[in-house]
Backbone as numpy.savetxt, mean C-alpha at the origin, in Angstrom:
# Nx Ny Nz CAx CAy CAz Cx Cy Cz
-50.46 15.72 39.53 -49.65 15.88 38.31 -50.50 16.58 37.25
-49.97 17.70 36.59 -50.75 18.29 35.60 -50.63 17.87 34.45
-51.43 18.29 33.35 -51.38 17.97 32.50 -50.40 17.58 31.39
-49.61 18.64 31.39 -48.60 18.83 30.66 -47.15 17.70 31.25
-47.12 17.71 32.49 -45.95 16.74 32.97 -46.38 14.90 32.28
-47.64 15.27 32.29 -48.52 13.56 32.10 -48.21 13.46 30.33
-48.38 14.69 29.94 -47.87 14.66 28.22 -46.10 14.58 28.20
-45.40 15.23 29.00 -44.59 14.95 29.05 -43.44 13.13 28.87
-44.08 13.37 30.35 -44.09 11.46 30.91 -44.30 10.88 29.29
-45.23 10.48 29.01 -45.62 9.77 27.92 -44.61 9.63 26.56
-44.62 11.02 26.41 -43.57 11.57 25.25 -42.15 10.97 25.71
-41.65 10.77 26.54 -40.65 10.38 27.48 -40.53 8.93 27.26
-41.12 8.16 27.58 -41.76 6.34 27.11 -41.82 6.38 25.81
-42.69 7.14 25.10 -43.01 6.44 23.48 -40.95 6.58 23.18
-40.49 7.58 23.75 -39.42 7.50 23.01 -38.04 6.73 23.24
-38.39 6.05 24.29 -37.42 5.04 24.84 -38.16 3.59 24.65
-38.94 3.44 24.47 -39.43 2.49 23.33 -39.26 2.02 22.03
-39.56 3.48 21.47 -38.86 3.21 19.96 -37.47 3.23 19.70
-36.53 3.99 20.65 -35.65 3.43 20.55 -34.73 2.10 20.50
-35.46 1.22 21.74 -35.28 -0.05 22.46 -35.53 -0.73 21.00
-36.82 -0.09 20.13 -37.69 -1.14 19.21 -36.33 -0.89 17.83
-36.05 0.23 17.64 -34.83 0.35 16.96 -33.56 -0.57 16.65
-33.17 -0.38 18.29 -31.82 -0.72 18.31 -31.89 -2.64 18.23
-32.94 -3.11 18.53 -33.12 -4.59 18.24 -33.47 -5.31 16.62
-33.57 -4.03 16.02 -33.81 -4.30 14.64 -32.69 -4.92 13.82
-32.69 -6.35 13.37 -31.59 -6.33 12.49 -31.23 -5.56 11.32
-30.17 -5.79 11.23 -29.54 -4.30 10.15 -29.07 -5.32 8.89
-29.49 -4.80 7.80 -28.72 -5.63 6.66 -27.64 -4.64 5.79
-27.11 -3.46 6.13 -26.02 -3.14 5.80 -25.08 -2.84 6.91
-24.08 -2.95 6.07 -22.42 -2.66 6.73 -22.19 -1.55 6.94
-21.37 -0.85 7.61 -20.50 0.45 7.36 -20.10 0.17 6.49
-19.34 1.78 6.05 -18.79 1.65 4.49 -18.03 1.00 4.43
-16.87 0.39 3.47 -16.01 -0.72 3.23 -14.88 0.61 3.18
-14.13 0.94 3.78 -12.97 1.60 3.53 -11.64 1.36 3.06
-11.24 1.69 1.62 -10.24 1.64 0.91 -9.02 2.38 0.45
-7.78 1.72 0.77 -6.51 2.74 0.28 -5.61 2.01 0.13
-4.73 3.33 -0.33 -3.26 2.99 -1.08 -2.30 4.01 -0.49
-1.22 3.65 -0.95 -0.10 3.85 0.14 0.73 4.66 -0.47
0.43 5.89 -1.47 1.54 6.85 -2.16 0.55 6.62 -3.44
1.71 6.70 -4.66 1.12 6.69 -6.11 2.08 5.61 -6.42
1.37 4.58 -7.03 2.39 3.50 -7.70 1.39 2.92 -8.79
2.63 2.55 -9.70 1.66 1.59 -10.65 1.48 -0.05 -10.19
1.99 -0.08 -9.29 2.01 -1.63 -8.91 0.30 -1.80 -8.16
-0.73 -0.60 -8.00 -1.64 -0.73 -7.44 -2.67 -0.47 -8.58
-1.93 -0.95 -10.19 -3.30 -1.30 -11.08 -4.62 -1.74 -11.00
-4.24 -3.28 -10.05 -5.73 -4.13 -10.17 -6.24 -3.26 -9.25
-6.06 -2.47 -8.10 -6.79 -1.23 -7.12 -7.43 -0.08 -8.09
-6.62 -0.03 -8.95 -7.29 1.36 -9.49 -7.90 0.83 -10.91
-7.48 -0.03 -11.75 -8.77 -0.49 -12.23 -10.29 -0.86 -11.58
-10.39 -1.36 -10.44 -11.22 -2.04 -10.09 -11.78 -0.77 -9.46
-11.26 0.18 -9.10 -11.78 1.58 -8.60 -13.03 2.16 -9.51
-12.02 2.31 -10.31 -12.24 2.96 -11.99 -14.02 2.81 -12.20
-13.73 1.11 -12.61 -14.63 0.43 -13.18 -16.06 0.10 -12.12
-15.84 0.47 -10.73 -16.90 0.40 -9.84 -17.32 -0.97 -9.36
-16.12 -1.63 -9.45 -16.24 -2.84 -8.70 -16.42 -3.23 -7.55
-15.84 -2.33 -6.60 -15.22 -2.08 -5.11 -16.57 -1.28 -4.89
-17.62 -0.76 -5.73 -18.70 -0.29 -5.38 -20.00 -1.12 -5.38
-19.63 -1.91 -6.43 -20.86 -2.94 -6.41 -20.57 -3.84 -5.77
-19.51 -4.51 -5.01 -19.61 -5.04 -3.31 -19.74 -4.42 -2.88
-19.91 -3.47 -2.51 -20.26 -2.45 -1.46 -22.19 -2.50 -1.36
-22.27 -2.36 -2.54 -24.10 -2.25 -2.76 -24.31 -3.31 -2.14
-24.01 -4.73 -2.58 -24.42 -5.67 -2.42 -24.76 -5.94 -0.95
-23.60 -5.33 0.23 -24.09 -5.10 1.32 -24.54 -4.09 1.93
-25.30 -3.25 1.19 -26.27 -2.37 1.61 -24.66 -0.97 2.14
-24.24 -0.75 1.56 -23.52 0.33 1.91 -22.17 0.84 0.75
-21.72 1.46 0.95 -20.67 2.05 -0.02 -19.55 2.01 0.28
-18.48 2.61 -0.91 -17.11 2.32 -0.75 -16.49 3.42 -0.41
-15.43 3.83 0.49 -14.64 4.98 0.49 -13.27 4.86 0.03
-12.46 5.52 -0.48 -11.06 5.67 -0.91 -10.07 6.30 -0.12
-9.26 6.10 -0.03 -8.15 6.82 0.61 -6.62 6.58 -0.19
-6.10 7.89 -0.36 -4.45 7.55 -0.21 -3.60 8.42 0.41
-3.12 7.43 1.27 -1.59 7.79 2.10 -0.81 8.36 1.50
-0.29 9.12 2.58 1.18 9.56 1.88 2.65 8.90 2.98
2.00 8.45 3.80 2.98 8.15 4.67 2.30 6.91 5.44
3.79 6.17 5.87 3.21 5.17 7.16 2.53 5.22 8.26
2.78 6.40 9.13 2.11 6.24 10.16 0.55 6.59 10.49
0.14 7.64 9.55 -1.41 7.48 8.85 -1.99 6.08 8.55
-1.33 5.23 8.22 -2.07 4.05 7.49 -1.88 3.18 8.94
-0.97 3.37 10.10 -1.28 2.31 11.16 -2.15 2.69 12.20
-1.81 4.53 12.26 -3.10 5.11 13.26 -4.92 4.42 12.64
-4.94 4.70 11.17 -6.00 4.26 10.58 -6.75 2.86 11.18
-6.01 1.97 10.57 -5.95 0.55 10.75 -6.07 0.33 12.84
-5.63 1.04 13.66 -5.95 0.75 14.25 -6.50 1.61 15.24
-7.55 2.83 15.02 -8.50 3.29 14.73 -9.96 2.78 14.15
-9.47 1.45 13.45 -10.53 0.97 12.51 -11.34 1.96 11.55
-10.90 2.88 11.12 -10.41 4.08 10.24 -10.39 3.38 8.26
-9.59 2.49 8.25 -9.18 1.62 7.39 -9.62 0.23 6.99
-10.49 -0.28 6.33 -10.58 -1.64 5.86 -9.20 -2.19 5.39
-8.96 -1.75 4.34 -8.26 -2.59 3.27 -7.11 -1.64 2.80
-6.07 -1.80 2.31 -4.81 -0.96 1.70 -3.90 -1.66 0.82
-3.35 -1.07 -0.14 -2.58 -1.87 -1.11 -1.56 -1.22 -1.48
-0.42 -2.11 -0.33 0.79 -1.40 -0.52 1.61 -2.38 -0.21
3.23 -2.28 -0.29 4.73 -3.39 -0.18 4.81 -4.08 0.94
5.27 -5.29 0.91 4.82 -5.96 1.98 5.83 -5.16 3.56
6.93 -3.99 3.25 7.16 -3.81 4.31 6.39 -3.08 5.07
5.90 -1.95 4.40 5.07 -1.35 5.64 4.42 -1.99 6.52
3.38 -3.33 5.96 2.80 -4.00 6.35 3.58 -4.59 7.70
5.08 -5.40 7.08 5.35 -5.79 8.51 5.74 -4.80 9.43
6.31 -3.51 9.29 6.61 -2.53 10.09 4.99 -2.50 11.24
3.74 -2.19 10.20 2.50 -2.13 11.20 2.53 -3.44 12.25
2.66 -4.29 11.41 2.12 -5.61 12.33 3.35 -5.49 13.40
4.66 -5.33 13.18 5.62 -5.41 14.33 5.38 -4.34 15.54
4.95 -2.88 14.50 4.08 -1.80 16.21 2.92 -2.78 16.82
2.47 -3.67 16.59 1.20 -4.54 17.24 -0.34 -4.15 16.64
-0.09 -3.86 15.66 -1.41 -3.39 14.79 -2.16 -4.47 14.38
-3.23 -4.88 14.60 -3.51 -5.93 13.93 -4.42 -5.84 12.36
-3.23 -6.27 11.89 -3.39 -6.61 10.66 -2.67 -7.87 9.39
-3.27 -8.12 8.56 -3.26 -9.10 8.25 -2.87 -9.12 5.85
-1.62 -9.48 5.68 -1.72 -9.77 4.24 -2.40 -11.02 3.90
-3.64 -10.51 3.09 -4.35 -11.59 2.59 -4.55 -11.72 0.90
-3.18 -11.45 0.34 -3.14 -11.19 -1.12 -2.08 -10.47 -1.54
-2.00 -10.98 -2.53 -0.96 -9.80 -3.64 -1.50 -9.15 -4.50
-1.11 -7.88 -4.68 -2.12 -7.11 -6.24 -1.04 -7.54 -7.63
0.31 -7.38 -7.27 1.23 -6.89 -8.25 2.62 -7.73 -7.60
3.18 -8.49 -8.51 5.11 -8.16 -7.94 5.49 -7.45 -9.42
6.59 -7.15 -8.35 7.34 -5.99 -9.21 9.32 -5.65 -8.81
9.87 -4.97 -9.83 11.06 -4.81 -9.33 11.08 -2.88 -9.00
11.86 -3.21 -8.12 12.04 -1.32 -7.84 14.08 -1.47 -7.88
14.12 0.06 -7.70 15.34 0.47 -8.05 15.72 1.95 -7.26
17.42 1.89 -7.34 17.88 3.40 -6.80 17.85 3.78 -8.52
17.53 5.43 -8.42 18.04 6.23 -9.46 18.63 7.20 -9.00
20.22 7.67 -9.72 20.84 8.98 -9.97 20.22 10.42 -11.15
21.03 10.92 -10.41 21.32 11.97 -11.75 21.85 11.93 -12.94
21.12 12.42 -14.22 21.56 11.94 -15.64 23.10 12.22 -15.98
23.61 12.68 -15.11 24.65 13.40 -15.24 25.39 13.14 -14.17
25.21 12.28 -13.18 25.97 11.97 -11.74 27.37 10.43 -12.58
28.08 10.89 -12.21 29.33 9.89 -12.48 29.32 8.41 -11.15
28.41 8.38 -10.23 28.24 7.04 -9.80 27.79 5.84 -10.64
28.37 4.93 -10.73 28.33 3.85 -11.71 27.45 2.81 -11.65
27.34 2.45 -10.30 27.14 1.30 -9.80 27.09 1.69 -8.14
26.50 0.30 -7.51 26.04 0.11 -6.16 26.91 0.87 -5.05
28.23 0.18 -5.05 28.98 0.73 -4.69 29.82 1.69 -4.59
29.23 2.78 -5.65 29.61 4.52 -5.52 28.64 5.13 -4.65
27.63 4.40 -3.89 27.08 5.12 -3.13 27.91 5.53 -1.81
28.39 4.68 -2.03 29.63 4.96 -0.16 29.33 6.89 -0.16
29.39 6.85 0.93 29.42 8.69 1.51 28.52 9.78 0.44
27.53 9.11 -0.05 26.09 9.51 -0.27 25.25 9.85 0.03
24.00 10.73 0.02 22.93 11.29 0.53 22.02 10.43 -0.15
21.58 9.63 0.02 19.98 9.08 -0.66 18.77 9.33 0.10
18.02 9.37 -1.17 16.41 9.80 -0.08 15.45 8.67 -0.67
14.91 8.31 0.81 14.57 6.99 0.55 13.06 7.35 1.63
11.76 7.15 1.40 11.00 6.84 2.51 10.98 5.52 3.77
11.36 5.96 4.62 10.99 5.39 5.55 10.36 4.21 5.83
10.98 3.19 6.16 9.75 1.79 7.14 8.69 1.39 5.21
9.48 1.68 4.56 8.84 1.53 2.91 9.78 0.10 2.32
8.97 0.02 1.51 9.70 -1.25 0.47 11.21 -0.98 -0.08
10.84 0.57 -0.30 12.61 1.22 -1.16 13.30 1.29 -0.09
12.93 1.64 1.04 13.72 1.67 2.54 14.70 0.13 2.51
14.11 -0.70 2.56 14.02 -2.24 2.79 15.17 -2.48 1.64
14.81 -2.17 0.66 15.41 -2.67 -0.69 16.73 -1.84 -0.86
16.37 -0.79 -0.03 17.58 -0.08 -0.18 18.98 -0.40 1.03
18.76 -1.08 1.82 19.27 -1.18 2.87 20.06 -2.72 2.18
19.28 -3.37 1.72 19.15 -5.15 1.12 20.49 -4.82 0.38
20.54 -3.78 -0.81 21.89 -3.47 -1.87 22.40 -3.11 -1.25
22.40 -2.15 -0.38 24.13 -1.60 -0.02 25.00 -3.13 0.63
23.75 -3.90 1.10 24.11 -5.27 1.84 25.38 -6.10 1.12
24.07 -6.42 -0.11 24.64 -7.25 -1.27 26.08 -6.40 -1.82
25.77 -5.67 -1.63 27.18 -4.88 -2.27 28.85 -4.69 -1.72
28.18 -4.84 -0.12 29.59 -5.51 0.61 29.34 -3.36 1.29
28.32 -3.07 1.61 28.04 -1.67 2.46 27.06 -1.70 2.70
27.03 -1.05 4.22 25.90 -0.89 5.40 25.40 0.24 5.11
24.05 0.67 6.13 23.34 1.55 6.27 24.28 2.80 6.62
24.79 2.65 7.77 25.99 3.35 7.72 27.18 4.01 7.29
27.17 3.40 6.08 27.91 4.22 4.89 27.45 5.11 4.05
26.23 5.24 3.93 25.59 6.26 3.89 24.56 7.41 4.62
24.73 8.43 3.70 23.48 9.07 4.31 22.34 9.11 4.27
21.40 8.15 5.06 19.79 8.19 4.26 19.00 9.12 4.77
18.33 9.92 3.77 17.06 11.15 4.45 16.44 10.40 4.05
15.24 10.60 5.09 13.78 10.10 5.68 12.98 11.30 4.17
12.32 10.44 3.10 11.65 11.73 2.67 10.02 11.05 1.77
9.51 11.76 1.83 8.73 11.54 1.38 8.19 11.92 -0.45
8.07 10.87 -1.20 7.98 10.79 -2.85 8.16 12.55 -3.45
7.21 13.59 -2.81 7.20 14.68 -3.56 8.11 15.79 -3.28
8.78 15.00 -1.69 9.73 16.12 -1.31 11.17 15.44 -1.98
11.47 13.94 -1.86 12.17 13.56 -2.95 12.44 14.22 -3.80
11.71 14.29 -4.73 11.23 14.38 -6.24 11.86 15.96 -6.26
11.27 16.54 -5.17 12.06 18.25 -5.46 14.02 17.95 -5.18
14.03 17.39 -4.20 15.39 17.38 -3.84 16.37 16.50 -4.92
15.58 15.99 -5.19 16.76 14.81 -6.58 16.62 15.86 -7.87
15.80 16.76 -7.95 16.21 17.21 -9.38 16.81 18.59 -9.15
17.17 19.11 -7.55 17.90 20.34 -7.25 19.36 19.72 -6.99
19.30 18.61 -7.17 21.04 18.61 -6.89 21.23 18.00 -5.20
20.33 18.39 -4.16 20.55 18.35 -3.05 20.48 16.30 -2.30
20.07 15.42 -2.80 20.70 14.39 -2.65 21.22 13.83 -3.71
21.96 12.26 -3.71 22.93 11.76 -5.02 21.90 10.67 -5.59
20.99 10.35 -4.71 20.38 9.61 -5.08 18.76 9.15 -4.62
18.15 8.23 -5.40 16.93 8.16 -5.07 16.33 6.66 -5.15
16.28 6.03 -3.73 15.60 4.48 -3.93 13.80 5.01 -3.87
13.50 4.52 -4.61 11.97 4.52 -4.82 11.36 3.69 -5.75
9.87 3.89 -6.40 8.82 2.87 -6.40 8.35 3.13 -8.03
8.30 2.61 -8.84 7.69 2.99 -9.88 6.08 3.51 -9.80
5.89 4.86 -10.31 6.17 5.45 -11.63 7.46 6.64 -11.19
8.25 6.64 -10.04 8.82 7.86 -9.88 9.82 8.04 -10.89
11.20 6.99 -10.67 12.11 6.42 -11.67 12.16 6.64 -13.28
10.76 6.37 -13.82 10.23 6.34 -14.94 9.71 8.01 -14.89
9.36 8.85 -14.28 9.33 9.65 -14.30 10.95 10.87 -14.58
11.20 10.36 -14.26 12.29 11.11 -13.84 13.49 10.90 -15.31
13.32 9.05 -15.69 14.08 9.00 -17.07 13.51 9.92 -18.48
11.91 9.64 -18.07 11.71 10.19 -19.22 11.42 11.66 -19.98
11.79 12.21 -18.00 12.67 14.02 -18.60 13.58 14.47 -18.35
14.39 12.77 -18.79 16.22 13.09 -18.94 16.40 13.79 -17.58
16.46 13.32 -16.19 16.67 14.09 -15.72 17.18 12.95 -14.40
17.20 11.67 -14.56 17.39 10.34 -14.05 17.84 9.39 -14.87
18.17 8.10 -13.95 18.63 6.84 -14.94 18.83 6.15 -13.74
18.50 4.64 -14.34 18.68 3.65 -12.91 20.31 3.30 -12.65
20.15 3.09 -11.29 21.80 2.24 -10.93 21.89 1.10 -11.15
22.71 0.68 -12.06 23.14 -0.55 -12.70 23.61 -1.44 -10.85
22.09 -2.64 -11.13 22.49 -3.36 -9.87 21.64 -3.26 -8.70
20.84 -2.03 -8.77 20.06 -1.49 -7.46 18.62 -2.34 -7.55
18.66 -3.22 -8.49 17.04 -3.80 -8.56 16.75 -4.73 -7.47
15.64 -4.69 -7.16 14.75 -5.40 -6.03 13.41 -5.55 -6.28
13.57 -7.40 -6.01 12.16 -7.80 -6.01 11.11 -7.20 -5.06
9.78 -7.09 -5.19 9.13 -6.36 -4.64 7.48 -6.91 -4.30
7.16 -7.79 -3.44 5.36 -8.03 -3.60 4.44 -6.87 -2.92
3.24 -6.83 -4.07 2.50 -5.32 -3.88 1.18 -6.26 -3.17
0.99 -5.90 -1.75 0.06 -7.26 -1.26 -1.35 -6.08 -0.98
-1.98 -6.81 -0.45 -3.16 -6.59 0.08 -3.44 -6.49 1.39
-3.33 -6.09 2.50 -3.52 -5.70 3.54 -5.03 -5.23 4.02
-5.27 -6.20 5.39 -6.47 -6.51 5.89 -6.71 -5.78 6.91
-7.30 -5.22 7.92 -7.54 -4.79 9.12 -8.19 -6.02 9.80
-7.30 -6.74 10.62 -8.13 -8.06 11.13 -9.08 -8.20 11.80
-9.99 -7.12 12.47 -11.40 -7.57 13.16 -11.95 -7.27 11.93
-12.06 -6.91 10.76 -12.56 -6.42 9.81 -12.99 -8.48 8.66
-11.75 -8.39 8.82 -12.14 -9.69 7.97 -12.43 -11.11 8.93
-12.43 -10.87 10.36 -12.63 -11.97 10.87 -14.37 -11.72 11.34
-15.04 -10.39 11.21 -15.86 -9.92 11.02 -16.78 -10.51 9.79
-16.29 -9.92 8.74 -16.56 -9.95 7.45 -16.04 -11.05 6.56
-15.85 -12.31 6.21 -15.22 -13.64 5.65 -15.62 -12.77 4.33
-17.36 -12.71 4.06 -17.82 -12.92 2.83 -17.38 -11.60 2.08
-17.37 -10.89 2.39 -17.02 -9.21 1.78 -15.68 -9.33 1.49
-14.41 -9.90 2.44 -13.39 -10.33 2.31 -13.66 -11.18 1.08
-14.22 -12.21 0.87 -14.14 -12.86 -0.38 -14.10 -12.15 -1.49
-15.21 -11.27 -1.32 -15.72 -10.61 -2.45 -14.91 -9.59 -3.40
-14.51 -9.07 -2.03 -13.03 -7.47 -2.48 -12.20 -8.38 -3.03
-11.59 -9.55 -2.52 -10.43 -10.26 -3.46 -10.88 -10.91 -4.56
-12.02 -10.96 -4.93 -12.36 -11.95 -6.18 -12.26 -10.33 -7.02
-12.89 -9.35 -6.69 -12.39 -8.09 -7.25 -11.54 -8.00 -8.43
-10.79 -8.33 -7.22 -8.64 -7.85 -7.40 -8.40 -8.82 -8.38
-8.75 -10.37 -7.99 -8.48 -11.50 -9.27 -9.03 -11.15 -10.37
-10.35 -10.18 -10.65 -11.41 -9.96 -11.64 -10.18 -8.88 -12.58
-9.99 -7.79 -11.51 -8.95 -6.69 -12.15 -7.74 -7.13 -12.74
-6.96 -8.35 -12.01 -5.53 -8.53 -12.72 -6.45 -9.29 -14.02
-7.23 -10.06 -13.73 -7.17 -10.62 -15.47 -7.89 -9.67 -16.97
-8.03 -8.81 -16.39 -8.61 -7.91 -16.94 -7.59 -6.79 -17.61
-6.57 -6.61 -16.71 -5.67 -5.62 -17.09 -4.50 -6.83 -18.09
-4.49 -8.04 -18.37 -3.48 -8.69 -18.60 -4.31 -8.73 -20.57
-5.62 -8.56 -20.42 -6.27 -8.90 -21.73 -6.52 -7.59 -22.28
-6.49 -6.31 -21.19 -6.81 -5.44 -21.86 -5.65 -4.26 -21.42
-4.57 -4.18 -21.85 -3.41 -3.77 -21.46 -3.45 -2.55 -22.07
-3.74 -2.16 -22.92 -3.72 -0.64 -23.53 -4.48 0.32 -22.71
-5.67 0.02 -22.63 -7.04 0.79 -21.71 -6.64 0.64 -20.46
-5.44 -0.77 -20.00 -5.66 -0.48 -18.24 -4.20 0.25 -18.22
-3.35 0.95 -18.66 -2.63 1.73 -19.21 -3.00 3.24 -19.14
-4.27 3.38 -19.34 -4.79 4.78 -19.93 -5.66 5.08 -18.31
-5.99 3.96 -17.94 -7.50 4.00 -16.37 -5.81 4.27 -15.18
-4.74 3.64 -15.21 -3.97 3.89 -14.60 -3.29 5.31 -14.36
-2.93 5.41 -16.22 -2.31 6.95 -16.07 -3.49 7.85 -15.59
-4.82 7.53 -16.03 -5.85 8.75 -15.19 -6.17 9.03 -14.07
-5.81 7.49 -13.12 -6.07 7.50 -11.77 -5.07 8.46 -11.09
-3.56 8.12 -11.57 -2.72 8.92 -10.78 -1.97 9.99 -11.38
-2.70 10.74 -12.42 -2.53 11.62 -12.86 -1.22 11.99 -13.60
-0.89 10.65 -14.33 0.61 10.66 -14.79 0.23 10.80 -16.02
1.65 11.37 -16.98 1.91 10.65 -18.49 1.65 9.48 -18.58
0.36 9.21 -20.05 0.90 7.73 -20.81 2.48 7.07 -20.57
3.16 7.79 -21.50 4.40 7.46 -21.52 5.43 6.68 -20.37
4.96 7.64 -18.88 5.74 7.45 -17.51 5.07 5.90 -17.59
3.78 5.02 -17.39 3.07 4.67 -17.16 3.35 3.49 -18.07
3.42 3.47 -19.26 3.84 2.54 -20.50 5.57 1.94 -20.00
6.72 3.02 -19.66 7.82 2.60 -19.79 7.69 2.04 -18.78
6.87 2.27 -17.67 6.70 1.45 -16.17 6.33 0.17 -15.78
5.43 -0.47 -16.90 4.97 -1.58 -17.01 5.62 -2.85 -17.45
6.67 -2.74 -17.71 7.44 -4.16 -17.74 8.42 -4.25 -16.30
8.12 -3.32 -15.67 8.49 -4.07 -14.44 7.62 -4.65 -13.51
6.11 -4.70 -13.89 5.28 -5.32 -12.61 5.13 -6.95 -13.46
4.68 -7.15 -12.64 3.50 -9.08 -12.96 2.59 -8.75 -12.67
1.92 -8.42 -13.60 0.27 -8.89 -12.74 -0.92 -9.44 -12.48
0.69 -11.24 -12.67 -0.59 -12.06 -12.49 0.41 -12.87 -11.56
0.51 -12.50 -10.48 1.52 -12.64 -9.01 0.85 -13.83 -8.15
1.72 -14.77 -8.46 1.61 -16.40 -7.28 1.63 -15.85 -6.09
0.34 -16.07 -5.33 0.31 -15.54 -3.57 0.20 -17.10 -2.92
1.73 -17.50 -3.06 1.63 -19.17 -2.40 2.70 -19.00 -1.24
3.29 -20.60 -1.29 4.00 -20.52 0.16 5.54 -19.95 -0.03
5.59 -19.69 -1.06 7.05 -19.29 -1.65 7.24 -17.41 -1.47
6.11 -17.01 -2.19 5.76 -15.84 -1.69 5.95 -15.52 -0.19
5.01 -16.28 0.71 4.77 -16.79 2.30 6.68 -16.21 2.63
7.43 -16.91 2.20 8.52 -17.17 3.16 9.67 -15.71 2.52
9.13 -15.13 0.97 9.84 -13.95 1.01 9.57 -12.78 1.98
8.35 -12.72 2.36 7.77 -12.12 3.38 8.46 -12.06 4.48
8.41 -13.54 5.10 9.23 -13.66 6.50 10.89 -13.58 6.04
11.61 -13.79 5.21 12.34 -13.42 5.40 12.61 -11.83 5.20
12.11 -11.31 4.66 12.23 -9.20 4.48 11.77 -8.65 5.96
10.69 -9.82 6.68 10.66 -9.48 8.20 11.76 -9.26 9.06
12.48 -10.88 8.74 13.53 -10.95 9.36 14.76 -9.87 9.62
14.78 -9.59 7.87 15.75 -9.02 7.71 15.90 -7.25 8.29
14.40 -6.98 8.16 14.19 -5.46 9.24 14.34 -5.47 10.51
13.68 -6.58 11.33 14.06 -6.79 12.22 15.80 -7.00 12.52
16.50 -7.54 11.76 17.97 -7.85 12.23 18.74 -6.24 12.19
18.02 -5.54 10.98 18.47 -4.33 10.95 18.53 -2.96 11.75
17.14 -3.61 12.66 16.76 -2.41 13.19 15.92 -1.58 13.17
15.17 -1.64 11.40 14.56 -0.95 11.02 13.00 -1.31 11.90
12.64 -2.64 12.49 11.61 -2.82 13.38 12.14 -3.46 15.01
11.38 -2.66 15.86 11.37 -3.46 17.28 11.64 -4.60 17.73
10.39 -4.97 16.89 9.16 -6.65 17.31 9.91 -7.41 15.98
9.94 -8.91 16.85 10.33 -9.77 15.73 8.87 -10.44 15.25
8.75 -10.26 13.92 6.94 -10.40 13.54 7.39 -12.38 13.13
5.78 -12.21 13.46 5.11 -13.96 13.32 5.00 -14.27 12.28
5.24 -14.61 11.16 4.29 -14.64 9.56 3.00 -15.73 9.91
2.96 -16.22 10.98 2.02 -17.07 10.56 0.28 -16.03 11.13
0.86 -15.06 11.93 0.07 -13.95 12.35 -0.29 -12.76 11.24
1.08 -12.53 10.60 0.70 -11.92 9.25 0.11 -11.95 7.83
0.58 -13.58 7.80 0.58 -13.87 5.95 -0.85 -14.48 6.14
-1.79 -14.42 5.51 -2.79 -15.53 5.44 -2.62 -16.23 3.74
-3.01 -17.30 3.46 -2.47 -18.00 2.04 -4.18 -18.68 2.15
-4.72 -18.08 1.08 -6.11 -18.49 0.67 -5.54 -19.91 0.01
């Protein structure tokens, strides 16, 4: 053996050594903590305060790693994510959530950020009155969404099915073009859109179309059965942010409109429809399973979901 193969050899060992000596090393940071939201809403204040303010970053330090952000524009991004392990954490209506968990995603609501009411809006100028002028309507509604859900819930209450209307599948910005060209009659969606839309005269809500709404917290479950303490930590966060935005309501007003790039104004008229200081108890627990239920009876999901697999109640 010559020389060079014997330098070789060697070079060959030292480095499968230090590897071996590497990979046995305990590690005291995490991967990054990955964070999102599910469109633009104001119901995801205590998220974007706590963004803002670098909260969601200093848990992150604390375990030796950092925070990433994300926002969705759609559902099926946020379940490929999540089960990808792509996704930590997301803060969005509790339907998507059960839509994921019913594809078999595992994931888990372990919180509320916000409740809130949502609504259909017309045209400032559309002669539908009420619930029941929607009969033989075009509404654009997103998909496997809370306004989906809520929207399906009124035509219910109203004594009309899904079937009596026309619902397009659309998404907030293609909405947003189509409701102010004339091309659908109507629009179930999420605040700030609504509020957008009143306050350039160019919308108004349907007397009747309101729906309760919980803005939860959504887990990726090897993530928090992984992680208990980080899990603690991100939700003491969120508790840190709602009491924060309840004492300091002007400024979390102004960190909101900057996050999502809205008018003060849209943002101000938007805020008496959330809570955001939202009971995540057993009462909450069973609105859940029943909005499960009720997608499931509809159609709108496959799988009949578990709540006791979904909801967790700290």
């Amino acid at each position: 053996m010559n020389k060079n193969n014997i330098l070789l050899g060697v070079a060959v060992i030292l480095i499968l050594v230090l590897g071996i000596f590497w990979l046995n090393q305990p590690s005291d940071s995490q991967e990054a903590i990955k964070i999102g939201s599910f469109s633009k809403a104001i119901d995801y204040a205590p998220y974007l305060v706590a963004k803002n303010k670098g909260w969601f970053d200093d848990v992150a330090e604390k375990y030796g790693t950092t925070a990433e952000y994300t926002e969705f524009q759609s559902l099926p991004p946020i379940n490929e994510a999540f089960a990808t392990n792509n996704i930590d954490l997301v803060f969005e209506a509790e339907a998507p959530a059960i839509v994921g968990k019913s594809a078999g995603i595992n994931l888990k609501i372990v919180g509320a950020g916000v409740f809130l009411t949502q609504e259909i809006i017309v045209p400032i100028n559309s002669n539908i009155q009420d619930v029941k002028g929607l009969e033989g309507k075009k509404i654009a509604v997103l998909a496997g969404t809370s306004a989906h859900q809520g929207l399906v819930s009124v035509l219910n209450q109203n004594g009309l099915s899904a079937d009596d209307v026309e619902i397009i599948d659309m998404i907030p910005p293609d909405a947003k073009v189509a409701f102010e060209l004339g091309q659908v009659d109507a629009w179930a969606v999420w605040p700030p859109f609504p509020q957008q839309e009143e306050v350039a005269e160019k919308g108004k809500s349907l007397s009747g179309s309101e729906i309760f709404i919980q803005s939860v917290i959504v887990a990726r479950g090897k993530f928090i059965e992984e992680n208990p303490e980080i899990e603690k930590d991100l939700l003491d966060v969120v508790n840190q942010a709602q009491e924060w935005i309840i004492e300091n309501e002007a400024e979390a007003q102004e960190i909101v409109a900057e996050e999502l790039n809205l008018d003060l104004e849209v943002v101000i008229k938007s805020w008496p429809k959330h809570d955001f200081n939202p009971v995540f108890d057993e009462e909450a627990k069973q609105d859940i399973e029943t909005k499960a239920d009720f997608l499931y009876e509809q159609g709108i999901i496959k799988n009949k979901v578990d709540i006791e697999s979904l909801v967790e109640i700290k």
